[in-house]
N, C-alpha and C positions, 0 to 999 in steps of 0.2 A: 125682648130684644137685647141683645148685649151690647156693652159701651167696646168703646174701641180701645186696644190695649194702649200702657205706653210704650213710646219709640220716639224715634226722631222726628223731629216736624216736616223734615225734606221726604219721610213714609209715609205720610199721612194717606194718599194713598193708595200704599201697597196694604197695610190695616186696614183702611175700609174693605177692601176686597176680602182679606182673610175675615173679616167680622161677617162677610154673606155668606161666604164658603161654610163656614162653620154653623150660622145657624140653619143652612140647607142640609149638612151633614149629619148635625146630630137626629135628626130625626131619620128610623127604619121607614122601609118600603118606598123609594122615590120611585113616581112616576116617569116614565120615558122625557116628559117636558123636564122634570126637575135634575134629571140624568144628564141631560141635556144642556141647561143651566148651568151645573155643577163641571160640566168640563168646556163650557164659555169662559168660566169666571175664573179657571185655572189655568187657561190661555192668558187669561186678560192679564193675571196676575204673573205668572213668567215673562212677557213682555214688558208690563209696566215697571218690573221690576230691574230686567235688565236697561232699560231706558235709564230708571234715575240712576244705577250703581256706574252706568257708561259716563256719567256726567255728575259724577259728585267735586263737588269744588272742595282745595283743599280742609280747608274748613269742616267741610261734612267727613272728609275722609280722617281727620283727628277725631271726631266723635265720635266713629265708624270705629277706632284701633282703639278706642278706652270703654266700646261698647259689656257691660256687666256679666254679658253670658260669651264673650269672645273667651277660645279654648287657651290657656296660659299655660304653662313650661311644663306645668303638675299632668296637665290634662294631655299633650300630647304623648309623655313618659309613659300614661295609661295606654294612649290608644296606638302608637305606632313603633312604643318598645320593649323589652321582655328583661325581665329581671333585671330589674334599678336596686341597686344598693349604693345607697346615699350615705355620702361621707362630711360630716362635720368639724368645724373648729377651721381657726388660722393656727392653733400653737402660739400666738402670741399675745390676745386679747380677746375674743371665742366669738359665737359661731353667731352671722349673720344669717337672719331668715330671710331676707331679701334675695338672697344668694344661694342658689342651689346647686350641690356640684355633687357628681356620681358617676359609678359606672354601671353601663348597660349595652345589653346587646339590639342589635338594629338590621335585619335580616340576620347574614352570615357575619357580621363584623363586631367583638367586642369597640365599644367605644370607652369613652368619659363626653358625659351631658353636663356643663356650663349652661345656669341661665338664670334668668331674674323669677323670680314670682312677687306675685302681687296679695296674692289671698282673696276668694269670694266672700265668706262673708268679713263684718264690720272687725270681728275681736279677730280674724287672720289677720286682715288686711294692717290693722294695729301692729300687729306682732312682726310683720314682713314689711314696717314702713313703707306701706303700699307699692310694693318695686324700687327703693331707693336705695340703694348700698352703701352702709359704711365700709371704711376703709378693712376691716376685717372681714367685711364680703370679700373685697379682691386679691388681699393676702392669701383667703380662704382658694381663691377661683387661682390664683399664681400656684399656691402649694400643690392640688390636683391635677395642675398642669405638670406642671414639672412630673408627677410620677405618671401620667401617662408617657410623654416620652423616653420616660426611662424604660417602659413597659412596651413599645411601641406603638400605641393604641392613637386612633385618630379622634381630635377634639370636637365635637360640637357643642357652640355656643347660640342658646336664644336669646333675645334683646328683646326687653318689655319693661323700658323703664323712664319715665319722666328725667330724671336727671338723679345722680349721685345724691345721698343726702347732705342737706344742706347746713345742718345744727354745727352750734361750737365745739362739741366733744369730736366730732368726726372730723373737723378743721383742726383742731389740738393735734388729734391721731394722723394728721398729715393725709389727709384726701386728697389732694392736686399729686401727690409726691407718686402714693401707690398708686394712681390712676395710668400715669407717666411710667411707671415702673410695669406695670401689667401691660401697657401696648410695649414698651422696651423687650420684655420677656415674649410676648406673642411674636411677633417679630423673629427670632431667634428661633424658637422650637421645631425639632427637625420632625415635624410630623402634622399631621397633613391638619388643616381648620378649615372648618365650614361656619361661619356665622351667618344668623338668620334672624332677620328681624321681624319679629310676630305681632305686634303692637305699637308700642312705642317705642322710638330710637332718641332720646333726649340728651343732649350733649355729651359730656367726660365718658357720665354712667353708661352711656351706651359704647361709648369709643372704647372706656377701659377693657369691654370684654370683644372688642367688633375686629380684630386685626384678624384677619384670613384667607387662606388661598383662593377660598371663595365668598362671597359677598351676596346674600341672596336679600330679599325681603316679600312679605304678601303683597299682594295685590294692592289691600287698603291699610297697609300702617303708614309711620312716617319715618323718619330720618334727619335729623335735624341737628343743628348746633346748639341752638336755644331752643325751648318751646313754647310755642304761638305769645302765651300768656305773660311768658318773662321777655319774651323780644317787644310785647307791645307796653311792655311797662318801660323797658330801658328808652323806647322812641318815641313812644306817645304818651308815655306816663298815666295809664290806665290798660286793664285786661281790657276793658269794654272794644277795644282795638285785634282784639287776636282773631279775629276773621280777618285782619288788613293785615295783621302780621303772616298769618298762613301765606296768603297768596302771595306776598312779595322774598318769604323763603324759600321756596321753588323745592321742597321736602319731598313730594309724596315717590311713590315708585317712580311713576312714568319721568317724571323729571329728573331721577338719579340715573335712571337708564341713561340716557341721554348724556348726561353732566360722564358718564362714567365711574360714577363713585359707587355702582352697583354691579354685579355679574348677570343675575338673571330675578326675575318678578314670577314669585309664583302663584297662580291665580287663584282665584278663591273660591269658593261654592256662591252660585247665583243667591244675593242679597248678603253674602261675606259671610265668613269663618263662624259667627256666631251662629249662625241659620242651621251648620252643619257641622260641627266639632270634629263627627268622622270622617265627613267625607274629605276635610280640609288636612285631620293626621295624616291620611292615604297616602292625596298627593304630596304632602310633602316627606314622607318614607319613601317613597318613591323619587322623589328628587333628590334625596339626603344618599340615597342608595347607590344611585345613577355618578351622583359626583364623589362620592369617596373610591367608590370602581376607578374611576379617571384619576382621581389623585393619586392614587396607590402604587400608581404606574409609575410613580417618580421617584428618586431617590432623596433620600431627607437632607444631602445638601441642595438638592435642585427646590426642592419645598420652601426650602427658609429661604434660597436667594429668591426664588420668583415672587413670594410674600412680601418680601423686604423691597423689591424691582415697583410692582404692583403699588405700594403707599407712598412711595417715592414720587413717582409719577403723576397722582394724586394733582389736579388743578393745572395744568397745559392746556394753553389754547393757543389758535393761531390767527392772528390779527392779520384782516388784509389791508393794503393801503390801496389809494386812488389807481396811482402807476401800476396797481395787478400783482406788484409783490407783496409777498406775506413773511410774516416770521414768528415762530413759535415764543409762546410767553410763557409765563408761570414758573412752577417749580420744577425745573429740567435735570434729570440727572446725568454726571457726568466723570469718566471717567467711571 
């Protein structure tokens, strides 16, 4: 009999069920009862499955976006784009692996692909300081920018990264400055951005590459300003806290829907993105398709101001009082 794989604890039993499945599988010639069985237990298991992904608390959905076989920036370029020719260096202190930046085509449309990678195994993941960019990531992600709109080509960026690196060499090299400087320049560029957040969306690191006409993320990554771990260190002075930090950062999709700090949630393959690498590329070339169609439509000064309108607007709300009147709050722009 086989042990049950690992996974997360909140799967425990969607495993059990794959651990029956499998050892009724591997053996030839089922009898009609075992046939039988075999497509009970596969019922059981698409329902049980979609029950707990309906109700993962934030918490489970950060462990869900950092899951080991979840598809990263490398793995969609295989599966939903055609001839990637990856471009290197900033020109000015050299080439971040965290930082991926290329062009490719994506149905009928040459692009440029921005995005973080993380690396599967141990010696990548070393090499790509696990999705953390130094500031020569974003000079790097700034300079392909720029020659796309020179070239008229439309930007997509993926976001999969805990946060900006953190070390003294990359504070030397002015991290806060180029991070500020890459949303200043996204901002301005008369050509169309699609960001899309696949993982993790962790503070600066994710902002520096996140400025776009449209704002997408999966179903289960997150979004955040800090993550879990560094918000429960600053409040409660322990990680042992970032399940309390999750939930009172209100990060995940459905909440950014809402907040408006997202366009649209694309959904994920039943039991999320890692389950199905392909089927998760599909739809999102198919959504990456649908929205550059739509953008395209516009002219490149209407692109920068509607990008520029859109982050501006960013955090508005409307406060009601007793007496029935209300007035809008926040960041209003004006003139």
């Amino acid at each position: 009999m086989e042990t049950t794989p690992p996974g997360f604890e909140f799967e425990q039993p969607i495993l059990d069920i794959e651990i029956q499945l499998r050892n009724l599988e591997k053996n030839d010639g089922h009898t009609e009862a075992e046939q039988e069985q075999i497509r009970q237990l596969r019922r059981k298991w698409t329902e049980t499955t979609r029950g707990i992904y309906a109700s993962l608390t934030p918490w489970q959905t950060v462990q869900v976006s950092r899951h080991k076989d979840r598809p990263y920036t490398k793995d969609y370029l295989n599966f939903a784009f055609d001839e990637f020719i990856e471009l290197h260096g900033d020109k000015f202190f050299g080439d971040d692996r965290a930082m991926l930046t290329g062009f490719a085509k994506l149905g009928r449309h040459k692009v440029l692909v921005v995005g973080h990678q993380k690396g599967r195994t141990y010696k990548e993941r070393a090499a790509c300081h696990f999705g953390c960019a130094h500031p020569e990531g974003y000079r790097k992600a700034m300079s392909k920018m720029k020659l796309a709109e020179k070239y008229h080509l439309p930007i997509i960026c993926f976001i999969d990264t805990p946060g900006a690196f953190p070390g003294v060499g990359a504070e030397e090299r002015g991290q806060a400055q180029v991070i500020a400087e890459s949303m200043f320049l996204m901002s301005q560029l008369k050509t169309p951005i699609v960001c899309v957040v696949i993982g993790e969306g962790g503070s600066g690191g994710a902002l520096g590459i996140g400025v776009g006409n449209r704002i997408a993320m999966l179903q289960h990554a997150y979004y955040s300003v800090i993550s879990p771990e560094g918000c429960a260190g600053i409040l409660w002075k322990s990680h042992q806290f970032a399940s309390k930090a999750a939930d009172a950062l209100r990060f995940t999709s459905s909440h950014l829907a809402k907040l408006g700090v997202i366009d649209d949630v694309i959904e994920e393959p039943l039991g999320g993105a890692h389950r199905d690498p392909r089927q998760m590329a599909a739809r999102l070339k198919a959504y990456l398709i649908k929205t550059l169609d739509q953008l395209l439509k516009s002219s490149p000064e209407a692109l920068a101001t509607d990008r520029y309108d859109k982050f501006r607007k960013m955090g508005t709300y409307l406060e009601q009082f007793e007496d029935g009147t209300s007035e809008l709050r926040g960041a209003v722009v004006t003139g």
